[in-house]
N, C-alpha and C positions, 0 to 999 in steps of 0.2 A: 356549565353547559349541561344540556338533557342530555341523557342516555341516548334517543333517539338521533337528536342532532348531532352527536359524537357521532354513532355508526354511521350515519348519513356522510362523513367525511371519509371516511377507510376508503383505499384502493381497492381496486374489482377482488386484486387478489385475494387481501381478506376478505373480503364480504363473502367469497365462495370458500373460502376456509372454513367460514363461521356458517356458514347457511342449514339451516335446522339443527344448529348446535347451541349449547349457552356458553357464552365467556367467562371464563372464572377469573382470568388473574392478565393483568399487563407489567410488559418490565419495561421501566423506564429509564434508557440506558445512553450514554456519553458516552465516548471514547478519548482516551487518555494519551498522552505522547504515545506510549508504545503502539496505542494503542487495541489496548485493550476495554473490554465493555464493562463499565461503572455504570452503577444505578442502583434502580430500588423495585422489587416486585410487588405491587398494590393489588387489590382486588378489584376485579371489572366493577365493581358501583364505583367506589372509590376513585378511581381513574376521572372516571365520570364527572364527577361534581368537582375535581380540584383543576386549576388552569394551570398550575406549576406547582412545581417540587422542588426544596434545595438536597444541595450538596456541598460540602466544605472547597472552596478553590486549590486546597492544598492536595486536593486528589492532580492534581497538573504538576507539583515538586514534589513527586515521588519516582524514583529510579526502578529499574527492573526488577531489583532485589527487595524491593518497597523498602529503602531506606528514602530521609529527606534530609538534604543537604542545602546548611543552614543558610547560604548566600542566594540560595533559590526562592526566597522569600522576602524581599525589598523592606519590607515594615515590620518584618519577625512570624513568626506562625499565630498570628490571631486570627486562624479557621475562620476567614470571612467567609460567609455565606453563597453562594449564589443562584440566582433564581433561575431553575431548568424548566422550560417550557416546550411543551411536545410539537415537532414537525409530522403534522399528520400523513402527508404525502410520505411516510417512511415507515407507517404502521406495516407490519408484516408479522406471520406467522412464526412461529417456533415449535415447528411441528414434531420436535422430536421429545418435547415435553409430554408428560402423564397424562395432564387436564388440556383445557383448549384453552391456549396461551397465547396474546401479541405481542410483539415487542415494536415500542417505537422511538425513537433517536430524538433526541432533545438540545437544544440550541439553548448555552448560558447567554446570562447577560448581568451583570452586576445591580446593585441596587437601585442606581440612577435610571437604566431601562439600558445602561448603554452595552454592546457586545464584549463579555470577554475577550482578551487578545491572545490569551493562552490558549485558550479551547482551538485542535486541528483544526477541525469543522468549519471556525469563521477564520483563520488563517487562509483555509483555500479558499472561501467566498471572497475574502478582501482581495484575493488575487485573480479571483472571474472576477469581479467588480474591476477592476484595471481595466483589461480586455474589453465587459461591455461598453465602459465609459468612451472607450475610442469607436463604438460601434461593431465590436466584432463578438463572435461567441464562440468559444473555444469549444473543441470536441475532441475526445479521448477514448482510447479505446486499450485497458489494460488486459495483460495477459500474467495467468499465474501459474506460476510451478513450485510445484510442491511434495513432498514424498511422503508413502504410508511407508511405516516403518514397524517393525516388531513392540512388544510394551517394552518400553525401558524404565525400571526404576531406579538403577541404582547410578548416577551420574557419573562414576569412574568406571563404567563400563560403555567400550563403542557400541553406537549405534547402530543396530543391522535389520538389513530391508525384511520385509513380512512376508509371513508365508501364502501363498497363493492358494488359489481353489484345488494346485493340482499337490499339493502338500511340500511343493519345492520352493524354498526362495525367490523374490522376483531375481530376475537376471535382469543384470546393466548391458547397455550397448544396444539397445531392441528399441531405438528411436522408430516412432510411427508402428511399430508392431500391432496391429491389431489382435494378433497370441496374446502378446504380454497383457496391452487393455481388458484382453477377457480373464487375464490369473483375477484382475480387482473387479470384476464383474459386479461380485453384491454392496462391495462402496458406492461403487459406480453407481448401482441404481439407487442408492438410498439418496447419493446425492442430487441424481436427476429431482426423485420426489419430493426430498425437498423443496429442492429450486423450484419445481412446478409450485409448490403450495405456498411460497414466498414470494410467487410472481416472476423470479429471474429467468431472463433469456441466455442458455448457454450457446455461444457460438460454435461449442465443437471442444469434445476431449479427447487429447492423443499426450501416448506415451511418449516419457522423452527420455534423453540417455542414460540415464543412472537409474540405478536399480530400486524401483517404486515408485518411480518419477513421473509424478502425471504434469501436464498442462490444462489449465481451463481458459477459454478464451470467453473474452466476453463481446455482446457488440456495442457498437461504436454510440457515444451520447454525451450528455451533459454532465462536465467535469466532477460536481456533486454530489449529481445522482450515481454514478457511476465509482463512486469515492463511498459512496456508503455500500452499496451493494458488494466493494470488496473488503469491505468491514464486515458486513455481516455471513460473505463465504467464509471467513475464515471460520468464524463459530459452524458454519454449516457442513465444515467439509470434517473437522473435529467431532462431531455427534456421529456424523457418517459412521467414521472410522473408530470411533469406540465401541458403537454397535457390533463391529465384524471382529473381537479385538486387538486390533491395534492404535497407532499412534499416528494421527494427521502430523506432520512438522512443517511450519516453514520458515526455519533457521535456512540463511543464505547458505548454508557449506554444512551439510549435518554429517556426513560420512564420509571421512580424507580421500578414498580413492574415488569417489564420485562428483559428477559436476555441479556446480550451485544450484539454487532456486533463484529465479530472478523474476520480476515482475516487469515486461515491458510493458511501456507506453508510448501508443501510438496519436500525433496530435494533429490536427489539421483545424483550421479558424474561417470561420462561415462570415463574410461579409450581414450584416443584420440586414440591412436595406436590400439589397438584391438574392440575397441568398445562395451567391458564389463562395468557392471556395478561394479565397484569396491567396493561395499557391499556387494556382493557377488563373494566366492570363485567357484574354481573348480568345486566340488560336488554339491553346491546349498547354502554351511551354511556360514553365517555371519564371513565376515574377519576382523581382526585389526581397517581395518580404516571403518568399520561401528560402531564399538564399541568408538573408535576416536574421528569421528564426534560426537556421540551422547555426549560424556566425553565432549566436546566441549559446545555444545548446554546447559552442565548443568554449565561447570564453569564461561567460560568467558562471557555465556548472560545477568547474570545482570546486568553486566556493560555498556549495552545497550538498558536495557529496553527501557532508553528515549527515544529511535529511536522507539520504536515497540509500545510504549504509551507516546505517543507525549505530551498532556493535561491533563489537571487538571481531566476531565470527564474521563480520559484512564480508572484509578485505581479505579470507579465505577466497573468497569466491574468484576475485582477480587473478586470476593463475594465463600464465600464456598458451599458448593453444587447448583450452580447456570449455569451451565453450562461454567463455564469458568476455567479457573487452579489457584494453588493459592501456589502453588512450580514446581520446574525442576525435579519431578518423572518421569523417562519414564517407560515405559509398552507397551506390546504386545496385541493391539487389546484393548486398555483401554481408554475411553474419558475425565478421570477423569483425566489422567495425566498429562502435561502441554508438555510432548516430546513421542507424539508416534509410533506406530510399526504398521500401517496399515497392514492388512492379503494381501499378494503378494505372485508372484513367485519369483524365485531366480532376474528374469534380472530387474524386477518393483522393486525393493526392494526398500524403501527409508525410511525415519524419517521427522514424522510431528511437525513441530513445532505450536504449541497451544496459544502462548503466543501472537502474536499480534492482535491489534486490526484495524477495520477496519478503523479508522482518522489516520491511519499512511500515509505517505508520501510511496507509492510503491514501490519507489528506494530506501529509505531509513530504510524499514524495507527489503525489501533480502537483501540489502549492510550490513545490520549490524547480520541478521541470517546467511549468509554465511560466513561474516568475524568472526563468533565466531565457526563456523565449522571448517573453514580454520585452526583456531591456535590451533584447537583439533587436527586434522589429523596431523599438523606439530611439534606439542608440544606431541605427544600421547599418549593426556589428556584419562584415566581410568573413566568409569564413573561408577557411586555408582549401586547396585546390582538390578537387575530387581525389579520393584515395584509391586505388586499382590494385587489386592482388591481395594477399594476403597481411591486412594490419598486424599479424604476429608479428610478423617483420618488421612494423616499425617501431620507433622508441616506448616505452611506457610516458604515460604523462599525466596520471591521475592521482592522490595520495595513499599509499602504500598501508598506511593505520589510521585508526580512528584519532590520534592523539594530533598528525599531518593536519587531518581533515578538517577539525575543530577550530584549529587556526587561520585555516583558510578562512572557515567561517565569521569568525569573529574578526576577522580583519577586511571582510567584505560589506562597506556600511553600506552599500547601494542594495544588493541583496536585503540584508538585516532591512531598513526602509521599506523594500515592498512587501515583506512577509512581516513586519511587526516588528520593531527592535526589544518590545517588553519581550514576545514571546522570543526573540534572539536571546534575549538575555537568560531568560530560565532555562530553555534548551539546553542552553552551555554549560550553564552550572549542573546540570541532570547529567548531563552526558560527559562530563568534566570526575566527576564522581562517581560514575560507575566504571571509568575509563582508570582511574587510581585505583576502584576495589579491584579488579582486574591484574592489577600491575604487582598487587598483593597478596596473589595466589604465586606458589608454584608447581609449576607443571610435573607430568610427571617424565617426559622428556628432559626436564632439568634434572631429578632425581637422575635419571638413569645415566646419563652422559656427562653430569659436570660434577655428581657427588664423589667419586673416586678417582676422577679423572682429568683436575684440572687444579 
């Protein structure tokens, strides 16, 4: 393709990015289970003239640790190729690079032309492709939490929150403080500017209870689109906060006396033909398939948690009155629940799921929260009776470790089916393997309590 006819495709954002500037370099980038962003940076001609790019598939059987573990690979490691081709509508800026840089998100697809089933990206398309095939179009709206924290290099040292504009620590406990929001004031802005020069619309930052805790809300849209834009916050909120120095984190549980990072998702499904929200009937009140979905969210999600708490550190996060859920109670206007019922009008109507956290993989927790709606509304799954007061009080019901979760997972073929059973299979083995290197560490809680004393 022409230089010209490429810029002709860029979103507004870039093209005001780029306007009376020259392009020098594009990174051409994938995200990986964890993930994280793989690719390659070219030179703006270059970009230009080639319509794809490979990369080895085996960037998909690589664990955190970048080890690869040998069952993750079906035919052995013969680094098949595959061919990455740019989604232009994801062109966006990288403003925090030296030169004037784009970065655009790229969709595999194997030799034959057909889609990888490894790759996040078409795991949560195969599962809006569900959705629109019955007519309906899912819509999401995630929220992220995440903490600046001091620079930590040495990993046997705890994590401690950053120091503020006023030379103090942040302090925990200062949920909605607009004090605390201005200690991160110059993050803050670097991340607005970002955002601005990336095109993102922030819905709104406030502090949340743990010490550097912020929340970004985003607004409400297409599962995808909104699937990538929290792929690419996270690189954005990381450049922020290395500029000011510290440490962006979004480990579910980074500081023991503090509360998790979680990433809600909020879902609501638009009839395509009319343009209703299908949680909503006629007169205003709650139909079939809102009660459905939610039947959904409580039966078939455990069998997904792995996707929604990826690591060992997830199931930190699960602690009881701690601000996180610790069963599938839903509730109207309740935080304590793990599925709730935000206050809306009839057409906002939706169901927040509670359960993930923010180290998930963004494709790969909506691909697995809507794939467990999808088989409520098609199954329609009944879900248990409205829950009133405080869910600490009732029983836990979700699994306690990643090693629980796994199993769930691989014992759930209707899940595995609509998310992919090849990517079932490799997940397990990634996640099977870093869950043993894990097991093969010891703590130093062990040292301290069981080496003389047991």
């Amino acid at each position: 393709m022409s230089t010209e006819n490429w810029m002709d495709q860029l979103p507004e954002a870039a093209r005001t990015f780029l306007e009376g500037r020259r392009l020098d370099e594009v990174e051409c980038i994938i995200g990986d289970l964890p993930g994280i962003a793989r690719g390659k940076a070219v030179p703006a001609g270059k970009f230009a003239r080639q319509p794809y790019f490979h990369l080895p598939e085996s960037i998909f059987f690589q664990t955190i640790t970048g080890d690869w573990p040998d069952e993750a690979a079906e035919d052995g490691f013969v680094e098949r190729d595959m061919i990455l081709k740019p989604d232009m509508s994801t062109a966006t800026a990288a403003p925090w690079t030296a030169d004037w840089t784009l970065q655009v998100i790229h969709d595999a697809y194997d030799r034959t032309g057909e889609v990888v089933p490894l790759a996040p990206r078409n795991v949560l398309k195969r599962v809006v492709g569900l959705y629109r095939a019955q007519g309906w179009e899912p819509v999401v709206a995630p929220e992220m939490e995440f903490y600046l924290v001091a620079r930590n290099l040495d990993p046997a040292k705890s994590i401690e929150p950053m120091m503020g504009r006023s030379g103090r620590p942040a302090a925990a406990r200062q949920a909605y403080s607009m004090t605390a929001v201005d200690e991160f004031g110059p993050v803050i802005d670097d991340i607005y500017d970002f955002a601005e020069a990336q095109g993102f619309e922030i819905d709104g930052i406030t502090q949340e209870g743990g010490a550097g805790q912020l929340e970004i809300n985003l607004a409400h849209g297409d599962p995808i689109k909104l699937a990538d834009e929290v792929f690419y916050f996270k690189r954005l909120i990381r450049e922020a906060a290395l500029r000011h120095d510290c440490f962006a984190t979004f480990m579910a549980k980074p500081i023991a006396d503090e509360p998790g990072s979680a990433m809600h998702i909020h879902h609501s499904i638009i009839d395509i033909k009319t343009g209703h929200n299908i949680f909503a009937g006629p007169q205003g009140g709650d139909t079939d398939a809102f009660f459905n979905f939610i039947g959904g969210l409580q039966h078939p999600l455990p069998s997904v948690i792995a996707l929604l708490a990826p690591y060992v550190n997830s199931y930190r996060r699960y602690v009881r009155d701690f601000a996180a859920p610790i069963n599938l109670e839903w509730g109207r206007d309740n935080r304590t629940t793990g599925i709730r019922i935000p206050i809306s009008g009839p057409e906002s109507r939706r169901v927040e799921n509670r359960l993930a956290g923010m180290d998930a993989n963004p494709y790969l927790a909506l691909a697995s929260s809507l794939a467990a709606g999808y088989l409520g509304l098609m199954e329609e799954k009944h879900p248990s009776a409205q829950f009133r007061g405080d869910a600490y009080d009732s029983d836990a019901d979700i699994p306690r470790d990643l090693g629980a979760a796994l199993d769930l997972f691989e014992a759930a073929q209707d899940m595995r089916d609509l998310l992919g059973d090849d990517f079932a299979r490799v997940y397990l083995a990634i996640k099977r393997a870093e869950h043993a290197e894990f097991l093969g560490v010891i703590s130093p809680w062990e040292r301290e309590h069981l080496l003389l004393n047991v």
